[in-house]
C-alpha positions as a Markdown table, in Angstrom:
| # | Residue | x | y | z |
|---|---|---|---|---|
| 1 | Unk | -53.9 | 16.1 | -21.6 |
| 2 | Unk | -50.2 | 16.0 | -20.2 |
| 3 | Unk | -48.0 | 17.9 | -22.6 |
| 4 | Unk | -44.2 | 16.9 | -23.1 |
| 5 | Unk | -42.2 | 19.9 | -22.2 |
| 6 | Unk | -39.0 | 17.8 | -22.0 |
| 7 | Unk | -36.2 | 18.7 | -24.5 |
| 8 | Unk | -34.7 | 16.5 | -27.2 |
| 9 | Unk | -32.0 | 14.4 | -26.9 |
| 10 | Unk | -29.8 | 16.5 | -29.0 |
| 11 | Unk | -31.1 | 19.5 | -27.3 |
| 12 | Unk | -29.9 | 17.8 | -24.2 |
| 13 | Unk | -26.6 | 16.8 | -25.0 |
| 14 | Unk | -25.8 | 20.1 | -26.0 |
| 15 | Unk | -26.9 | 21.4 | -22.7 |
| 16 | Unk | -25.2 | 18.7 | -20.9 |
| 17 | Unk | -22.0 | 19.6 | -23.1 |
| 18 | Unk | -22.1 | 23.7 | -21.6 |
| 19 | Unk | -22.3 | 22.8 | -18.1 |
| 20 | Unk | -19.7 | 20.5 | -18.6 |
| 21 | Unk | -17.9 | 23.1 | -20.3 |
| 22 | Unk | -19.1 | 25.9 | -17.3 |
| 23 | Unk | -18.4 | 23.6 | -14.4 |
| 24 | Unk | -15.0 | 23.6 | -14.0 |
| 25 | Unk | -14.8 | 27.9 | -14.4 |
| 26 | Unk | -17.0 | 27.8 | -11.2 |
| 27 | Unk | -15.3 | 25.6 | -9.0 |
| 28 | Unk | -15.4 | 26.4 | -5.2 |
| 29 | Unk | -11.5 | 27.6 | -5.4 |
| 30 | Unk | -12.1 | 30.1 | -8.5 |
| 31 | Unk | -15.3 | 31.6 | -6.9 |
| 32 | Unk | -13.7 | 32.5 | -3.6 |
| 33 | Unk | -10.3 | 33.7 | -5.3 |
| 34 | Unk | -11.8 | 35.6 | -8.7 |
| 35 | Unk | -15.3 | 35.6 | -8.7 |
| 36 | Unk | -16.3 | 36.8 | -5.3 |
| 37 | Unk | -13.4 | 39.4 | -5.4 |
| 38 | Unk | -14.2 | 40.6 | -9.0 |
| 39 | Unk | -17.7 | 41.4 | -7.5 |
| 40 | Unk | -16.5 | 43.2 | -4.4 |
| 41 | Unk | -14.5 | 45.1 | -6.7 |
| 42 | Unk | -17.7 | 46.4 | -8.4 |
| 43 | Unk | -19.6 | 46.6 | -5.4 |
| 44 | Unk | -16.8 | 48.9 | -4.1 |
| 45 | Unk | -16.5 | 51.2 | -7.4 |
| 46 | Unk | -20.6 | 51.8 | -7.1 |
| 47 | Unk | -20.2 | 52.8 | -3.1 |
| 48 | Unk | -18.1 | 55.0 | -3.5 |
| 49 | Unk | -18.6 | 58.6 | -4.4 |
| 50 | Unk | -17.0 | 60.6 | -7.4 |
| 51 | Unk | -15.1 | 62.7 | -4.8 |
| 52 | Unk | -12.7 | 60.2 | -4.1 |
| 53 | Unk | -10.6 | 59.6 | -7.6 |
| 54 | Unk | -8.2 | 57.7 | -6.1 |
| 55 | Unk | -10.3 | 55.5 | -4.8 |
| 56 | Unk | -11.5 | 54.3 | -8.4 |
| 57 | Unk | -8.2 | 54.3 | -9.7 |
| 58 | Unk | -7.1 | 51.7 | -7.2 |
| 59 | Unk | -10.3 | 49.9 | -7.2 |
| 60 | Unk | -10.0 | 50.2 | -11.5 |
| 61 | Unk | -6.7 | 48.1 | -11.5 |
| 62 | Unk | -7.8 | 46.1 | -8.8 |
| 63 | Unk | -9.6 | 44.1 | -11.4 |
| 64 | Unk | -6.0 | 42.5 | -12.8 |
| 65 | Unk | -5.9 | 40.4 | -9.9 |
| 66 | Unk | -8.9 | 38.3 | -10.1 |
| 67 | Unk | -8.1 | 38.1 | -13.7 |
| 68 | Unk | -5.0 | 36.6 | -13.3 |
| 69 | Unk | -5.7 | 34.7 | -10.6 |
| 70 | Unk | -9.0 | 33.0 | -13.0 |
| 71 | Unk | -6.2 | 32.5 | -15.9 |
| 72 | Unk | -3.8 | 30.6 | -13.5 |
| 73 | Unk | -6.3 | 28.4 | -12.3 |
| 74 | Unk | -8.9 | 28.1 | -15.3 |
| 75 | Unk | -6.4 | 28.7 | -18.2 |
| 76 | Unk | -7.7 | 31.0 | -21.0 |
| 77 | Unk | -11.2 | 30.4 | -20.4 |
| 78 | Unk | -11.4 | 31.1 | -16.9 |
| 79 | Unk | -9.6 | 34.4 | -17.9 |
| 80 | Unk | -11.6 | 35.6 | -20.7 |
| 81 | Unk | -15.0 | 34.6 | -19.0 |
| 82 | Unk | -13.7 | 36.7 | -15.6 |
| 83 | Unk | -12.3 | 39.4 | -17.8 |
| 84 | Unk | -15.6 | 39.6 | -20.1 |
| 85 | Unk | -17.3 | 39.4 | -16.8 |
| 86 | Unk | -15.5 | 42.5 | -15.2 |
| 87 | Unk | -15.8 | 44.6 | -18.1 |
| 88 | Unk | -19.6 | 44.3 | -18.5 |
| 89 | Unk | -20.3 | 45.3 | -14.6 |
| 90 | Unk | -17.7 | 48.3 | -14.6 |
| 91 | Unk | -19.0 | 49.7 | -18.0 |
| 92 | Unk | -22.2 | 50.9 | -16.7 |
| 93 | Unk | -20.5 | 52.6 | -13.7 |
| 94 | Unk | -17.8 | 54.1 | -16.6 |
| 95 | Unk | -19.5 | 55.8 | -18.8 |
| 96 | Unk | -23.0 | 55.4 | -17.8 |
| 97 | Unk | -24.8 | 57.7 | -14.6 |
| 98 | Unk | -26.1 | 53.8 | -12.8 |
| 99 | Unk | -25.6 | 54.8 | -9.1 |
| 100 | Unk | -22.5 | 56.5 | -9.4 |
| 101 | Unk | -19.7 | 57.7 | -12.2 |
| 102 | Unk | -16.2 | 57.0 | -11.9 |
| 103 | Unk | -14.5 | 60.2 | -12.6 |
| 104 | Unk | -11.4 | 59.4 | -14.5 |
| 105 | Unk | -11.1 | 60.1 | -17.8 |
| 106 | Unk | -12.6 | 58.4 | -21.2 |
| 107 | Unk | -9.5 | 57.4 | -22.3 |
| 108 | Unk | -8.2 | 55.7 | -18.9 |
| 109 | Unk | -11.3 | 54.2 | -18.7 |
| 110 | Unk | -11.7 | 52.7 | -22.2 |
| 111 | Unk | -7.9 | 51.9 | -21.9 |
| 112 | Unk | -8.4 | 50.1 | -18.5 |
| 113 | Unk | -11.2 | 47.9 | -20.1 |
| 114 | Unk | -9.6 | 47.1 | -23.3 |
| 115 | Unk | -6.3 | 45.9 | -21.1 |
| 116 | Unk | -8.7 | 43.8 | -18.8 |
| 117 | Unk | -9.1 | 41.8 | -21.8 |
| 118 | Unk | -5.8 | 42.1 | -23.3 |
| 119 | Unk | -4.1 | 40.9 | -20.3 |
| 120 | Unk | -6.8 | 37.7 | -19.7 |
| 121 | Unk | -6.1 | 36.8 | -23.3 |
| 122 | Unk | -2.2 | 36.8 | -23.2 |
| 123 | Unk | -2.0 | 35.4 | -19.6 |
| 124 | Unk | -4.7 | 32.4 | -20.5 |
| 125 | Unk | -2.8 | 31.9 | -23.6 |
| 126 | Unk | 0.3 | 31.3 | -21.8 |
| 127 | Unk | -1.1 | 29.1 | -18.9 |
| 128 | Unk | -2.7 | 27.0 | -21.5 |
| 129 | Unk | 0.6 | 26.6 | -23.5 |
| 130 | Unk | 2.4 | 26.1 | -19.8 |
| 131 | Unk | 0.0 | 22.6 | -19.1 |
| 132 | Unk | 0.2 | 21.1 | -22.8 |
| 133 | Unk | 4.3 | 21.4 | -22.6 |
| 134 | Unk | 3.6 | 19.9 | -18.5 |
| 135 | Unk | 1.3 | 17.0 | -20.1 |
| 136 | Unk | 3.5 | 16.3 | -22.5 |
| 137 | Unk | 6.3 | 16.1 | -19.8 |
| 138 | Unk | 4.4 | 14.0 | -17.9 |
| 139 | Unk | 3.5 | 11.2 | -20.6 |
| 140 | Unk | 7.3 | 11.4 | -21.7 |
| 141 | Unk | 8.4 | 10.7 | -18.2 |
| 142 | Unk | 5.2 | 7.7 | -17.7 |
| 143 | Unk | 6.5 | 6.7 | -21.6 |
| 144 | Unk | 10.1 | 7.0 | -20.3 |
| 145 | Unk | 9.2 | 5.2 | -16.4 |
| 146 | Unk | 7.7 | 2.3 | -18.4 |
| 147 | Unk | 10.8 | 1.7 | -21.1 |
| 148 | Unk | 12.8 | 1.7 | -17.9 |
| 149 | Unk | 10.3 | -1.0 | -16.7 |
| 150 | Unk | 10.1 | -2.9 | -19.9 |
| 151 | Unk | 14.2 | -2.9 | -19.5 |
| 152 | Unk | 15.0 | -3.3 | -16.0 |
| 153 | Unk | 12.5 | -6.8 | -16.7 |
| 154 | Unk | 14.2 | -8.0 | -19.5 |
| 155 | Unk | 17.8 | -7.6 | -17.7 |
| 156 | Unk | 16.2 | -9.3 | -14.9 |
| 157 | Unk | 14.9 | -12.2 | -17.0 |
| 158 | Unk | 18.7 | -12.4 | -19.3 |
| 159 | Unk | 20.1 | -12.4 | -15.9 |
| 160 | Unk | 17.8 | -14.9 | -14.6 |
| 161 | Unk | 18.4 | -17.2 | -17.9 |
| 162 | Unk | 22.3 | -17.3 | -17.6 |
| 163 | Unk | 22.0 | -18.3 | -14.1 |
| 164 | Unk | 19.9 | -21.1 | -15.0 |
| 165 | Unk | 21.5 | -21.9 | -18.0 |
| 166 | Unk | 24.7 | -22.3 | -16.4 |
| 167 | Unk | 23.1 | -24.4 | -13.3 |
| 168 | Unk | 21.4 | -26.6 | -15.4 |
| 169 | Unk | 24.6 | -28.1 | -17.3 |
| 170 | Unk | 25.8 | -28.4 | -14.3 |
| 171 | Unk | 22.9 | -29.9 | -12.5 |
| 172 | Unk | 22.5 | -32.3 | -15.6 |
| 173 | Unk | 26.2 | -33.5 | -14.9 |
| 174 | Unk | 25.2 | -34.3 | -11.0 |
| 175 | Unk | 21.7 | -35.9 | -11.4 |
| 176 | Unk | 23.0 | -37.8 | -14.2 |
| 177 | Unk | 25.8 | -39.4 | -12.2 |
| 178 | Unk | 23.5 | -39.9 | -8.9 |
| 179 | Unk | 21.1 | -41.4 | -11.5 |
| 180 | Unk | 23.6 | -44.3 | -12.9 |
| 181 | Unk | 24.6 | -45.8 | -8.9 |
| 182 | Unk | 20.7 | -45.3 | -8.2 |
| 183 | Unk | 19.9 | -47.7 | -11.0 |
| 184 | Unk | 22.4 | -50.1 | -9.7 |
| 185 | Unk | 21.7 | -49.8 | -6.1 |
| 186 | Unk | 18.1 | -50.8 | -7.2 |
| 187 | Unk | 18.8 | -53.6 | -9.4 |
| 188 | Unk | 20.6 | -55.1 | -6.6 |
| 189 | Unk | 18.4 | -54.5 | -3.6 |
| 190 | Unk | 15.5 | -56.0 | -5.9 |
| 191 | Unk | 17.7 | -59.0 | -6.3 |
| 192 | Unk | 18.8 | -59.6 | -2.6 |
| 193 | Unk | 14.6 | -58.7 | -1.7 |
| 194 | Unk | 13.9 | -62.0 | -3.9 |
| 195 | Unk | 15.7 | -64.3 | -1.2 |
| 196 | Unk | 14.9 | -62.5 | 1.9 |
| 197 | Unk | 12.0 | -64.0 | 3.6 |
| 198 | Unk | 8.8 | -61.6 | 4.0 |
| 199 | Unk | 8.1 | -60.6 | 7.5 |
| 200 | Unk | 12.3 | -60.5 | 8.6 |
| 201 | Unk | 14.2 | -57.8 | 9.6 |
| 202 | Unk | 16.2 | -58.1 | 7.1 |
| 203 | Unk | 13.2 | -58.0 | 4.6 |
| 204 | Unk | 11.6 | -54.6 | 6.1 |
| 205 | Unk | 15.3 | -53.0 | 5.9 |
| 206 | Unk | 15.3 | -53.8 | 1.9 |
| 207 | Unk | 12.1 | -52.6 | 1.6 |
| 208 | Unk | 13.0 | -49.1 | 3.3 |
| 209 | Unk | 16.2 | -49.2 | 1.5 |
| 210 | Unk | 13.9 | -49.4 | -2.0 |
| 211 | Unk | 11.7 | -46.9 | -0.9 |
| 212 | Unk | 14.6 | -44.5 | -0.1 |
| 213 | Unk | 16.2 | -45.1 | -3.7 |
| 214 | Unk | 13.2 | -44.6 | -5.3 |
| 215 | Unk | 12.6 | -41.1 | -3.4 |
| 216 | Unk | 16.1 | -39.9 | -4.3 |
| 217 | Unk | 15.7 | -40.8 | -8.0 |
| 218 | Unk | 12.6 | -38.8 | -8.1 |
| 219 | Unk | 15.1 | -36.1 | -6.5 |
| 220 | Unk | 16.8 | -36.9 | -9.7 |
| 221 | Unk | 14.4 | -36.7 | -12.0 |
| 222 | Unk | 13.4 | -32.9 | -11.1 |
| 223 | Unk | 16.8 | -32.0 | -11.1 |
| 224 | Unk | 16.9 | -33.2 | -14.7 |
| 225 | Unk | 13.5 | -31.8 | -15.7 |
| 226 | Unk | 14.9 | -28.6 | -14.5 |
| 227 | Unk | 18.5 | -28.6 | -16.5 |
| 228 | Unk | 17.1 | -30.3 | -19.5 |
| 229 | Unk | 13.5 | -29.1 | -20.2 |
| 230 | Unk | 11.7 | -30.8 | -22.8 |
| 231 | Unk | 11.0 | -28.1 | -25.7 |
| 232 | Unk | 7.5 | -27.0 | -25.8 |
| 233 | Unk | 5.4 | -28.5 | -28.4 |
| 234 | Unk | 3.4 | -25.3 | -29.4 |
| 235 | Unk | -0.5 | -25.6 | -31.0 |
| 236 | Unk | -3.4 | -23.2 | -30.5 |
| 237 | Unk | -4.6 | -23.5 | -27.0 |
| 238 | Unk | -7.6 | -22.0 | -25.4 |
| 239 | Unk | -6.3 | -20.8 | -22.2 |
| 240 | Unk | -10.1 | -21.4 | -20.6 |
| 241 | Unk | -9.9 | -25.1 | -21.0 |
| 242 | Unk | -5.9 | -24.8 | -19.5 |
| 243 | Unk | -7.8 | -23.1 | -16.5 |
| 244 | Unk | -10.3 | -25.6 | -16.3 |
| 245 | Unk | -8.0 | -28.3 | -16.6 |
| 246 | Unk | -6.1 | -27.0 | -13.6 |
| 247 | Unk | -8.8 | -25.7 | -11.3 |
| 248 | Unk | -9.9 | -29.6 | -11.7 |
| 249 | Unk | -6.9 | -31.1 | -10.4 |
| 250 | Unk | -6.2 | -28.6 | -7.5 |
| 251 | Unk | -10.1 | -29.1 | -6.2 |
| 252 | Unk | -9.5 | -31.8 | -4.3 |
| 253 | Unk | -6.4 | -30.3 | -2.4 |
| 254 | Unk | -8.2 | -27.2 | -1.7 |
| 255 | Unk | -10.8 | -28.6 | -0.3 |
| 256 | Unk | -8.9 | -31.0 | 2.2 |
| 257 | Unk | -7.5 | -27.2 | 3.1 |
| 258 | Unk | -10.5 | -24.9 | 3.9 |
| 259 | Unk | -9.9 | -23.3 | 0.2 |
| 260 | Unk | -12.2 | -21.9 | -2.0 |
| 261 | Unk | -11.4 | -21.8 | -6.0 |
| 262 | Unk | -13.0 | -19.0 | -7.6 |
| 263 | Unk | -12.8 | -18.0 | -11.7 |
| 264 | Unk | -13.1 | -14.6 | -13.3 |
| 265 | Unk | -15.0 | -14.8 | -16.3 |
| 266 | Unk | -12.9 | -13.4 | -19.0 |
| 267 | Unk | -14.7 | -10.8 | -21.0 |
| 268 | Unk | -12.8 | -10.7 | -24.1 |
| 269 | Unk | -14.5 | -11.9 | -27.2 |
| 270 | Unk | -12.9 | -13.5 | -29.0 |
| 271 | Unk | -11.1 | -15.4 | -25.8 |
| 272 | Unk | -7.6 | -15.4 | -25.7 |
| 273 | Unk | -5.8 | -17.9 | -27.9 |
| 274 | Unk | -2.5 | -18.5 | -27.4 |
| 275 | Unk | 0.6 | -20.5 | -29.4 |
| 276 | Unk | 1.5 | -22.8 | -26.6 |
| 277 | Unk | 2.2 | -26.0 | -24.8 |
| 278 | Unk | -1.3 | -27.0 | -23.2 |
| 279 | Unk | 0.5 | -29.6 | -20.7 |
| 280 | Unk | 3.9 | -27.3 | -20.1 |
| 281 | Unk | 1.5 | -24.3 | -19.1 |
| 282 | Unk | -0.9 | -26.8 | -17.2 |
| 283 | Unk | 2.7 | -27.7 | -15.2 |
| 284 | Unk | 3.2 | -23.9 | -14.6 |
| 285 | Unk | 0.0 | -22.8 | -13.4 |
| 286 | Unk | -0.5 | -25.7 | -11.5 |
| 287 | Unk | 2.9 | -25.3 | -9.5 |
| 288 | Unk | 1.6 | -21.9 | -8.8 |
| 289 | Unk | -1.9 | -22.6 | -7.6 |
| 290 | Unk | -0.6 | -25.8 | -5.4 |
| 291 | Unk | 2.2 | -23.2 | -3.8 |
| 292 | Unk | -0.7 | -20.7 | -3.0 |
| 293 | Unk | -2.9 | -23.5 | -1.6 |
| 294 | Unk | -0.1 | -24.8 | 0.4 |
| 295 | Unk | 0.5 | -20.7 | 1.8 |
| 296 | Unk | -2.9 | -20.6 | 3.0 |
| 297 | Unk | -3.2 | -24.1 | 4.5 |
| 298 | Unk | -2.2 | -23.4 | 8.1 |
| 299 | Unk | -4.8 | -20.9 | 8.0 |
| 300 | Unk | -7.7 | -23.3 | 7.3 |
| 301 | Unk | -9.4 | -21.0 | 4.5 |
| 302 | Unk | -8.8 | -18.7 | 2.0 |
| 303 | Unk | -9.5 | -17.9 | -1.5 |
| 304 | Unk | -7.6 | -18.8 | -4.7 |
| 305 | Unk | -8.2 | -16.7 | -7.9 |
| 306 | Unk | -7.7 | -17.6 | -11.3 |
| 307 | Unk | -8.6 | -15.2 | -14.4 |
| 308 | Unk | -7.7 | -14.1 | -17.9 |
| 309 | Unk | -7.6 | -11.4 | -19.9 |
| 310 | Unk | -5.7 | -9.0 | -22.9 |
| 311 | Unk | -3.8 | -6.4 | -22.2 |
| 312 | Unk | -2.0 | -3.7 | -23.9 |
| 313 | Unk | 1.9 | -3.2 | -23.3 |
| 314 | Unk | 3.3 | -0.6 | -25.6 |
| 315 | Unk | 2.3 | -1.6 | -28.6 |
| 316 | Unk | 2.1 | -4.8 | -28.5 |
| 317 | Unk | -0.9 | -7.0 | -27.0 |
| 318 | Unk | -0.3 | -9.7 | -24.0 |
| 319 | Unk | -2.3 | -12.1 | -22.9 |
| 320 | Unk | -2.1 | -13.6 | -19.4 |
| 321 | Unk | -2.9 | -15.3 | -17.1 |
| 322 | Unk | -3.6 | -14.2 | -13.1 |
| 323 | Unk | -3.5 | -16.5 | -10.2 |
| 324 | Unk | -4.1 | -15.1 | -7.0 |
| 325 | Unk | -4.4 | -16.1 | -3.3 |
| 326 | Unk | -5.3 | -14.3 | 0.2 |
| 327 | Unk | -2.4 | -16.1 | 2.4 |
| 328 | Unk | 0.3 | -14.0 | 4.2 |
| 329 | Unk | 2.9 | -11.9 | 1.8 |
| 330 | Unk | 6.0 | -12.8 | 0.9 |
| 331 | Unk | 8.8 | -10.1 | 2.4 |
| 332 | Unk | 10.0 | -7.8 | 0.0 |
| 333 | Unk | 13.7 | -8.9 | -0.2 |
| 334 | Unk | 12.1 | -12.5 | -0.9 |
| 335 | Unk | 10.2 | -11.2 | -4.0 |
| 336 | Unk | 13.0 | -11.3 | -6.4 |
| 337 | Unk | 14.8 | -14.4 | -5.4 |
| 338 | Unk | 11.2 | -16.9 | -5.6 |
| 339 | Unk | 12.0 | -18.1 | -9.1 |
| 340 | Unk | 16.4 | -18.4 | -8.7 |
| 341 | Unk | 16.9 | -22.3 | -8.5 |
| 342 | Unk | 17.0 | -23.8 | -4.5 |
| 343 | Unk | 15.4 | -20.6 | -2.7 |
| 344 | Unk | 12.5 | -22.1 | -0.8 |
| 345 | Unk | 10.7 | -20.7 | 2.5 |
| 346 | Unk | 9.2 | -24.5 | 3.4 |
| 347 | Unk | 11.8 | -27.2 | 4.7 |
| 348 | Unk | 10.4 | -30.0 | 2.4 |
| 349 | Unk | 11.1 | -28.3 | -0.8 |
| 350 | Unk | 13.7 | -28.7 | -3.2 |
| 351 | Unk | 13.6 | -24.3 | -4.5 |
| 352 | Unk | 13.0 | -25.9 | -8.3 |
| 353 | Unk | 8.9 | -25.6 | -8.4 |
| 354 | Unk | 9.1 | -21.4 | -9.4 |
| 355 | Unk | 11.9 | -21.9 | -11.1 |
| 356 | Unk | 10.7 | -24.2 | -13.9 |
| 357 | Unk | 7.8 | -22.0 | -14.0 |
| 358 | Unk | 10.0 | -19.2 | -14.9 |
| 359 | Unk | 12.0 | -21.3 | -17.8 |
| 360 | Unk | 8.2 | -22.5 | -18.9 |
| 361 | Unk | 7.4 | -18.9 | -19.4 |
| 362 | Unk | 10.8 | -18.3 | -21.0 |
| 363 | Unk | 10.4 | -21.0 | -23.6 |
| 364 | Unk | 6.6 | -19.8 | -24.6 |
| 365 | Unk | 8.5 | -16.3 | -24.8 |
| 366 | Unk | 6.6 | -14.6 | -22.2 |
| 367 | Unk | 7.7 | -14.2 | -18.2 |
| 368 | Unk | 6.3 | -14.7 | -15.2 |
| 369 | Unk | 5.7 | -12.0 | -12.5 |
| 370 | Unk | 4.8 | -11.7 | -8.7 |
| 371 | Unk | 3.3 | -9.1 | -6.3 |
| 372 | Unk | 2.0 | -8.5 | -3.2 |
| 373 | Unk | -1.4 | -7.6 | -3.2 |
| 374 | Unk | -2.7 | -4.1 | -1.8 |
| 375 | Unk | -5.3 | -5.6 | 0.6 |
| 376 | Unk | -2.9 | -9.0 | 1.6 |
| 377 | Unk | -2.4 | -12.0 | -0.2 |
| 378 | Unk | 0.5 | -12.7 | -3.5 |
| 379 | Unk | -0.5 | -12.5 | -7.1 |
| 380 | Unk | 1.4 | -14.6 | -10.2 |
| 381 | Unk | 0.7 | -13.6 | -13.5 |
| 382 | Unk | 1.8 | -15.0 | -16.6 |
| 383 | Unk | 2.2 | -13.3 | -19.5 |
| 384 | Unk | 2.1 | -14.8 | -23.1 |
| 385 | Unk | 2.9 | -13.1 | -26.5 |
| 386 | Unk | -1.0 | -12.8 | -28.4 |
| 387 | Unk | -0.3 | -12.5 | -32.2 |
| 388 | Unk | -3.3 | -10.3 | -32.1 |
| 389 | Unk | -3.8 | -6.9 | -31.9 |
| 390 | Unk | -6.9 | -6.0 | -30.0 |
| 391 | Unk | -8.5 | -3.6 | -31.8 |
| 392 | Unk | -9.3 | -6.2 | -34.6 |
| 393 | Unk | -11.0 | -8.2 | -31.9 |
């Protein structure tokens, strides 16, 4: 009959626990620098006869170094494990007759080996003290870096706001008063279209002048979508079905593309449920996704990523929402002027698409960021206020 020799779980842990513990005071830098020297130390007091005192008395002190050397790199347990160590292989050859004696005096001795100790304790002491004040420097300064972060994006984003603020009044005043001849121009060509015979000249002109009209009153009409948004009309929404809903209406234009849609399952339970307009942020994320589909069109393929997910910023909880595509990046001066009104890199556009994403994400009192990915392509994330704090999820 097999017999179970193997250990408890407890038992185990605890085991696993020490070597943790013993692992890092025997890493391949502390074995060459302390360990490997403490022992040639020893090996050197044991060789060598009592007829050279001076030899001992240099090899005695000797033992400082490794010491030290275990304290700077192992803190105080590196120190009192090397200095324990020491002591127990030079107290044989101190007072005892193993091999060889050393020939200095009781007192030196026993003063030598309480100091060994003494020393590791006060130096380890002090190294550990040195890292807690350096980690706590270090989390101030990452605490500090991200205020400055938090800041800088909410300058940006006042700054931003006034801008638009400012061009949409004005904007309001143009597209308004391009919007009132428009209506008259139409009105007029619809008339004189009546009494022009179909198949004329005259009658194809009319119909291009119509066409034309109608195009610039479209012009119009996201001019004055942009300077007047309509408030958001704010329920809970489930941001899976805004993803869904989005994802269906791109398909078709990513596939005429070479595209491929692909959707991260989000892995918080409960999912994220936001206080939002459904069709404002369906508007947002579907600008976004059409402006990475168009990026990677001449290309013929490429991959468009959608996900959500809850983060933590500070202490406050975010949602967001992550599109992401594989086409070429956008140059780094270009990254902070795609959402200021009229900036556009494609001749057909107007600059307004980004834009009244930005002023979306402004209204639902989140913001909207962009970034060049590490391995190519350009990431936009939204980011939405959650009401929730996570650890009650």
């Amino acid at each position: 009959m097999k017999r179970d020799i193997d250990a408890p779980p407890a038992a185990r842990d605890v085991l696993a626990g020490v070597a943790d513990d013993l692992r890092p005071l025997f890493a391949p830098r502390i074995l060459l620098a302390a360990w490997i020297p403490c022992l040639l130390i020893t090996v050197g007091h044991y060789a060598t006869g009592p007829e050279y005192p001076w030899v001992h008395d240099v090899l005695r002190r000797l033992y400082y170094l490794p010491i030290l050397f275990a304290a700077f790199a192992a803190g105080s347990r590196g120190a009192i494990a090397l200095s324990v160590f020491a002591s127990l292989v030079y107290l044989p050859h101190a007072f005892g007759s193993l091999v060889a004696r050393d020939p200095g005096g009781a007192i030196e001795k026993g003063l030598e080996l309480f100091l060994y100790n003494a020393i590791a304790i006060v130096a380890g002491l002090l190294v550990d003290r040195e890292r807690r004040e350096r980690g706590k420097a270090q989390r101030l300064a990452k605490a500090l870096s991200q205020a400055l972060d938090a800041h800088r994006r909410a300058e940006q984003q006042l700054i931003r706001a006034g801008k638009l603020g400012a061009l949409g009044e004005m904007t309001a005043g143009i597209a308004h008063e391009i919007k009132n001849p428009l209506h008259a121009m139409k009105g007029t060509a619809e008339i004189l279209r009546d009494v022009v015979p179909e198949g004329t000249p005259e009658r194809r002109m009319l119909d291009l002048h119509m066409a034309e009209i109608d195009r610039l009153s479209q012009v119009a009409d996201r001019f004055l979508s942009f300077a007047r948004p309509m408030p958001p009309d704010r329920r809970a929404t489930d941001l899976r079905e805004v993803v869904a809903r989005v994802v269906e209406l791109v398909d078709p234009q990513a596939r005429r593309h070479g595209v491929s849609i692909e959707t991260a399952p989000c892995i918080d339970d409960p999912p994220p449920v936001v206080s939002a307009d459904p069709d404002q942020l369906v508007q947002l994320l579907l600008n976004v996704a059409l402006n990475g589909i168009q990026a990677m069109a001449p290309a013929g393929h490429g991959t468009l990523t959608l996900a959500i997910g809850r983060l933590q910023h500070g202490e406050e909880w975010k949602v967001f929402v992550r599109v992401a595509n594989s086409g070429p990046p956008i140059p780094e001066a270009e990254l902070e002027r795609v959402f200021d009104p009229f900036f556009t890199t494609r001749d057909e556009g107007t600059g307004l698409g980004l834009s009244i994403c930005s002023r979306i994400a402004d209204q639902h009192d989140g913001h909207l960021s962009i970034e060049n990915l590490p391995g190519g392509g350009v990431a936009f994330t939204l980011f939405l206020p959650s009401g929730q704090n996570g650890a009650d999820d």
